[in-house]
Every structure is written in structure tokens, then in C-alpha cells.
C-alpha positions, -999 to 999 in steps of 0.1 A, spaced: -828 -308 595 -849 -320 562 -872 -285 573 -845 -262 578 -833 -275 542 -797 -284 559 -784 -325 546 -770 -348 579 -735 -342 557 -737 -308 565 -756 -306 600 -725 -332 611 -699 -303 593 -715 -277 608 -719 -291 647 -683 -296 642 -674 -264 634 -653 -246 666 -653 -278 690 -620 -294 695 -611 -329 700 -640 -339 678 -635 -364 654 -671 -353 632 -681 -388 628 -713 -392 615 -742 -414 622 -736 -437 594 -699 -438 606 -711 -452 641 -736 -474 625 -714 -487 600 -688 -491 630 -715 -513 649 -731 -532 624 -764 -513 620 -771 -522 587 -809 -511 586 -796 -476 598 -766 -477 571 -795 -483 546 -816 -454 561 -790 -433 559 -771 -432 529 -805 -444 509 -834 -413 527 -809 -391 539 -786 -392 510 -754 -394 534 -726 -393 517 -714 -430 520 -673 -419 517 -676 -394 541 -645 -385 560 -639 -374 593 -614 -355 611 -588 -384 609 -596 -396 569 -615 -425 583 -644 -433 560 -679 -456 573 -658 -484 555 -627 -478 578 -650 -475 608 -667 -507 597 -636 -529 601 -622 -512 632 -659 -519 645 -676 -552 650 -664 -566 614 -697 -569 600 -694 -585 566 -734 -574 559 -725 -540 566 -692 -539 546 -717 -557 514 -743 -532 520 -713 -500 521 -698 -516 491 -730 -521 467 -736 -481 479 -707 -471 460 -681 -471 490 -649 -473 476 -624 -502 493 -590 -482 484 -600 -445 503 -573 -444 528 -574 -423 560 -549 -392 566 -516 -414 571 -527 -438 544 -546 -469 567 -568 -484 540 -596 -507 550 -576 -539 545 -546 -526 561 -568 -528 592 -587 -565 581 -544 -577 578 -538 -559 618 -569 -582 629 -568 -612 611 -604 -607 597 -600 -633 570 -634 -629 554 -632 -590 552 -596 -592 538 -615 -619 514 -642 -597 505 -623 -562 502 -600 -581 473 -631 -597 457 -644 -558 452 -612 -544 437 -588 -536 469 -557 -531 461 -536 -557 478 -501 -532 482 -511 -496 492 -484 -486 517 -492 -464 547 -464 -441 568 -461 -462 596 -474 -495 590 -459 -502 553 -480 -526 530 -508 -552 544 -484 -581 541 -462 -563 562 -491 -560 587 -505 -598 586 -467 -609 589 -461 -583 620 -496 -598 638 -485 -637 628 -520 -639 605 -507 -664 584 -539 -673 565 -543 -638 561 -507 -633 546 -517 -664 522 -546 -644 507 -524 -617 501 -499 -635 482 -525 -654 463 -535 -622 450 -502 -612 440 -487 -592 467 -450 -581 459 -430 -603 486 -400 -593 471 -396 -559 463 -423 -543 487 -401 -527 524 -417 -515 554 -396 -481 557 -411 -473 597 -419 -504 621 -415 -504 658 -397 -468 656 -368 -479 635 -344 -448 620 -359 -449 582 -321 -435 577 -302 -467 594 -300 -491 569 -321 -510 548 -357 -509 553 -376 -540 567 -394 -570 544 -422 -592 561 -398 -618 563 -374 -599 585 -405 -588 604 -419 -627 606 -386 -639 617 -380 -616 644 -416 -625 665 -406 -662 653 -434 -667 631 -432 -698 617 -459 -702 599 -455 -665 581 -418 -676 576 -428 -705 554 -454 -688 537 -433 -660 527 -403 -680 514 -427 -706 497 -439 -675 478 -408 -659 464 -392 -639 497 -353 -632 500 -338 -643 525 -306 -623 516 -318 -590 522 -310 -582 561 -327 -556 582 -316 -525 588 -285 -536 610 -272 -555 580 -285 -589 599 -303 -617 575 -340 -630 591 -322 -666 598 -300 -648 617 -323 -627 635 -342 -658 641 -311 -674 663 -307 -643 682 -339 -644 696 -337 -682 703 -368 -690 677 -353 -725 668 -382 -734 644 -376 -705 622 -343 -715 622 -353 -748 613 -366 -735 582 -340 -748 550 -317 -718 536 -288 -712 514 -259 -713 540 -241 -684 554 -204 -680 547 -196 -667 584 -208 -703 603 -184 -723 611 -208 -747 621 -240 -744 596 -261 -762 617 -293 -753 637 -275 -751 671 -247 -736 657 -263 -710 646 -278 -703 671 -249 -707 695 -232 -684 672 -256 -653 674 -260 -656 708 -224 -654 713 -221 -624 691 -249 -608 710 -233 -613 743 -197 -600 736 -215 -566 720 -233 -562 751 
């Protein structure tokens, strides 16, 4: 390639060109997606690679990184090269969206500790707080309110292929307290979260909680709801399982 005066940016462009189903990844997208780090040097340093190349999805060597093996020495050596932490693939995935889906404390850690912002949004997925809260990554969701996520104002307007139309969106704490997260639920409410905003069929997470029969979310101390006869955390639960029943 270095003879016929043609970069591995533009050999990759150009083997692309007229095969479908290709995704034009790169070899410094596959290295950085298995943790070649010596290759990811070779690359971007001898063959000048661009290191925030994008393929046919948006997905940059970073992206690729996390999805991969989760090599923190390959994320460093990507972010001293200039990668950027916030380039988001085609529906808006950034790399810590993907660190919040998997729990990867320490790349979460160190995309934050190189500028990452802690509340881009995506179309399907919402914010990363909505994404550690979905999965149940508590320590994960901790970071990200430590550095300042919005647990109050931020929705998740698509989850689980809910109408974006019907209702109001969904917060992580609706989201926490309808897999029973426990831990995610405290964390969420010790942080600032309202538990008066319902999900998009007008229910409140408590609620939601007793539906599903978590009784340790329910556990969890809130301002009382007018409708209970009995506020207590059988009664509650009795309740919505009762209301369930005679809709069904």
C-alpha cells in the first residue's frame, strides 16, 4: 500500500467500496477490539491510521475497544492518541454508554477521568444512568452520580419498545424498580431521584415495585400514597396485585 502511495484509511475505504454487508472496520478497529496494543501503536503511530475512524455503523476503535475484551491499556494508549471519548456511533452509543450496559467499572472510571461526558442520550438506550440502572450496575450508577449525572430531570424516551407517545417517558428509577433493583433503587433516591414521577402508564416506581412482587424495593421508605388504605409493605403489595388481577 505505502508503494502504490494509497494510506490503510483509504485501502480499508476503497476494499469497501461495492461489497455489502461490510461493516469497513479497519485493522486498528479489530486490534483495538482485542486488545492488541503493540498493533494499535503500529498503526495509528507508522501508518498514520486515523485513530477516530468510523465504520459503516459510526463505531470508532474506542467503541470497538469496550464492546471487545475491555482492555484498559488499549483504551490509555487510544486516548493519549487523540481518540476522543464523546464520538458517538450512528444512533448515538458513546463509549461509556457501552462501559454502563457491561458494568466495566474501571473503563466507565477512566472514560470520565478523560472528559466523557456523563449524560449524552442515545435513541434507544437514553442516558448511561439509564443503562447501569436497566443492567442492575449499581457501582457503576454510583460513579455516574458522583460525577453529576442528572437523576432528576434526565427520561429515557424508548426502553423495551414502549410508545414514546403513551405517557411520560421512563427515569432510572422507574427502570430500577421494575427489575427490583435494590441496590440501584437506593442509590438513585439517596442521590436526588423522584419518586413521584410514574411511568408511562401513570404508575409510581413503588408501585411498580409491588406489582411485580419485589418486596425489598418496596421496603425502601417513601412519602405515602393517598390511594392505600393500608400503607404498609404487604398492603401495598396486596393492593397492586389486586388491581392487576381485576384488569386482567
Amino acid at each position: 500500500m505505502s508503494k502504490a502511495g494509497m494510506s490503510v484509511d483509504e485501502a480499508v475505504a476503497d476494499a469497501a467500496v461495492g461489497v455489502t454487508g461490510i461493516k469497513r472496520r479497519g485493522p486498528l478497529h479489530l486490534a483495538a477490539a482485542n486488545g492488541k496494543v503493540e498493533v494499535c501503536k503500529f498503526l495509528i503511530r507508522s501508518c498514520e491510521v486515523d485513530v477516530d475512524a468510523a465504520d459503516a455503523d459510526g463505531a470508532t476503535p474506542l467503541i470497538l475497544a469496550v464492546q471487545g475484551v475491555g482492555s484498559t491499556t488499549t483504551l490509555k494508549l487510544l486516548l493519549s492518541r487523540g481518540a476522543d471519548p464523546n464520538k458517538a456511533d450512528s444512533i448515538g452509543v458513546t463509549p461509556l454508554h457501552i462501559a454502563a450496559e457491561r458494568g466495566s467499572y474501571e473503563v466507565a472510571e477512566l472514560l470520565l477521568s478523560k472528559e466523557a461526558e456523563v449524560d449524552p442520550i442515545c435513541e434507544n438506550g437514553g442516558a448511561p444512568i439509564h443503562v447501569s440502572a436497566e443492567n442492575g450496575h449499581a457501582k457503576v450508577l454510583k460513579l455516574l452520580l458522583q460525577h453529576k449525572a442528572d437523576v432528576i430531570n434526565l427520561v429515557q424516551p424508548q426502553w423495551a419498545g414502549a410508545d414514546v407517545n403513551a405517557g411520560s417517558p421512563l427515569t432510572p428509577l422507574v427502570i430500577a424498580a421494575g427489575k427490583g433493583l435494590t441496590n440501584c433503587v437506593k442509590c438513585l433516591l439517596k442521590a436526588g431521584a423522584d419518586a413521584n414521577i410514574p411511568d408511562e402508564n401513570g404508575k409510581l416506581p413503588v408501585q411498580i415495585a409491588a406489582r411485580q412482587g419485589w418486596k425489598e424495593c418496596v421496603k425502601i421508605p417513601v412519602n405515602p400514597v393517598a390511594q392505600y388504605a393500608d400503607w404498609s409493605i404487604d398492603g401495598i403489595i396486596q393492593h397492586e396485585k389486586t388491581v392487576s388481577s381485576d384488569a386482567h
